[in-house]
C-alpha positions as CSV (number, residue, x, y, z in Angstrom):
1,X,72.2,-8.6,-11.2
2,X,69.6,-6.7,-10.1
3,X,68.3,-5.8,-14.0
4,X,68.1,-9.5,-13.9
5,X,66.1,-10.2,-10.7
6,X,63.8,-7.3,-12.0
7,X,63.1,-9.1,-15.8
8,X,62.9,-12.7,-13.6
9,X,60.3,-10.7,-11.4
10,X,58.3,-9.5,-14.5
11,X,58.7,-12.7,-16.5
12,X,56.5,-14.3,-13.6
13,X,54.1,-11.8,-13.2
14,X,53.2,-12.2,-17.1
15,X,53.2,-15.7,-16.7
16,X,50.6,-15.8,-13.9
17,X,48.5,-13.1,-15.0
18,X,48.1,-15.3,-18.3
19,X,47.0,-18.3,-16.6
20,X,44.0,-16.6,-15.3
21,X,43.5,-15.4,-18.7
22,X,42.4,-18.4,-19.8
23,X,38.7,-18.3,-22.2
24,X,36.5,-21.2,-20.4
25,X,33.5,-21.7,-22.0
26,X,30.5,-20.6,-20.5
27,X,28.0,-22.7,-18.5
28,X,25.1,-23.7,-20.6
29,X,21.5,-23.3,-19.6
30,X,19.7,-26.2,-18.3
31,X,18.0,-27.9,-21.5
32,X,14.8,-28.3,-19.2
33,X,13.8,-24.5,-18.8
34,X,15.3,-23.1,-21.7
35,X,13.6,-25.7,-23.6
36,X,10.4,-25.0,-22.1
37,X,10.7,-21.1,-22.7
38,X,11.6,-21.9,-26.1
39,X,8.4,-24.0,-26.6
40,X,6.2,-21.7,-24.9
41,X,7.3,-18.8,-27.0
42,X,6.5,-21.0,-30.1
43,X,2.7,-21.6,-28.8
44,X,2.4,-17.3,-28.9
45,X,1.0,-17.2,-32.4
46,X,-0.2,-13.9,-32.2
47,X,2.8,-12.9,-31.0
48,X,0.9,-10.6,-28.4
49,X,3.4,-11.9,-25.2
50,X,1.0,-13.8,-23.7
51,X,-0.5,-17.4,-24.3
52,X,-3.8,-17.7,-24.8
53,X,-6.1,-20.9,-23.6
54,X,-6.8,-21.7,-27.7
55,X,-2.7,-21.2,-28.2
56,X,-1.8,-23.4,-25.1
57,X,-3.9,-26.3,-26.5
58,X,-0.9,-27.0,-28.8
59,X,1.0,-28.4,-25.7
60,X,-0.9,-30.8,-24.2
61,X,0.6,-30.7,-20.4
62,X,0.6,-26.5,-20.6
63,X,-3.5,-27.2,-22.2
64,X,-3.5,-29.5,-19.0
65,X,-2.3,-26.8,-15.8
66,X,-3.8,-23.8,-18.2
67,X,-6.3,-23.0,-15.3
68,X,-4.0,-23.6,-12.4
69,X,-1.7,-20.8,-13.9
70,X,-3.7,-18.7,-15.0
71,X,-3.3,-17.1,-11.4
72,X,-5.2,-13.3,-12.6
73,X,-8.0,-15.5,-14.4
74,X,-7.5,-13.5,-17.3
75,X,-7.5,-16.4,-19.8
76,X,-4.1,-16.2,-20.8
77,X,-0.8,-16.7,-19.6
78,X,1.9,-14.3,-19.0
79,X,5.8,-14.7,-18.9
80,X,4.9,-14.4,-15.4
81,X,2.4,-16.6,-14.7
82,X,4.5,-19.4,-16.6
83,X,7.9,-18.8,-14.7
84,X,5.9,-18.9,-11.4
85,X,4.3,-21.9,-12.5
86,X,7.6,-23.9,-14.0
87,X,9.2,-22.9,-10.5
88,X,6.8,-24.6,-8.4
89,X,7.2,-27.9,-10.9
90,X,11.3,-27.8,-9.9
C-alpha cells in the first residue's frame, strides 16, 4: 500500500510539473516601433549608425521632425536621438 501511495504521489507530481511545461509562444513586438526601427535602419545608407539629414529625406515625416531630433545639432540622428524622439510621439 504504501509503494502505491508513493507511485500515486509521483504520478502527480510529473503530471503538474508538465503542465507548466507547456511552450507558449512568445509576445510579439508592437508592429509600430519595430516597424519604425526597421525603416529607420533602411534610411542608413552609409551604414555609419547614424542618419544623416540627406538619408532622412527618404521618409518624409522623419525629413519633417529631422531638426526637432536632432537634439546635439550634429546633423544626424543617432539610435538615441530617434528612440528619445519616437517615445515622446507614444
Amino acid at each position: 500500500m504504501n509503494a502505491l501511495i508513493k507511485v500515486a504521489a509521483l504520478a502527480a507530481v510529473l503530471t503538474v510539473s508538465t503542465a507548466f511545461a507547456q511552450n507558449y509562444p512568445a509576445p510579439e513586438p508592437s508592429a509600430k516601433s519595430s516597424d519604425k526601427s526597421a525603416d529607420y535602419s533602411k534610411l542608413d545608407v552609409n551604414g555609419d549608425g547614424s542618419i544623416s539629414k540627406d538619408e532622412a529625406k527618404k521618409d518624409p515625416t522623419l525629413s519633417a521632425k529631422f531638426s526637432e531630433l536632432d537634439t546635439d545639432k550634429s546633423g544626424s540622428l543617432t539610435t538615441a536621438e530617434l528612440s528619445a524622439g519616437m517615445s515622446k510621439s507614444q
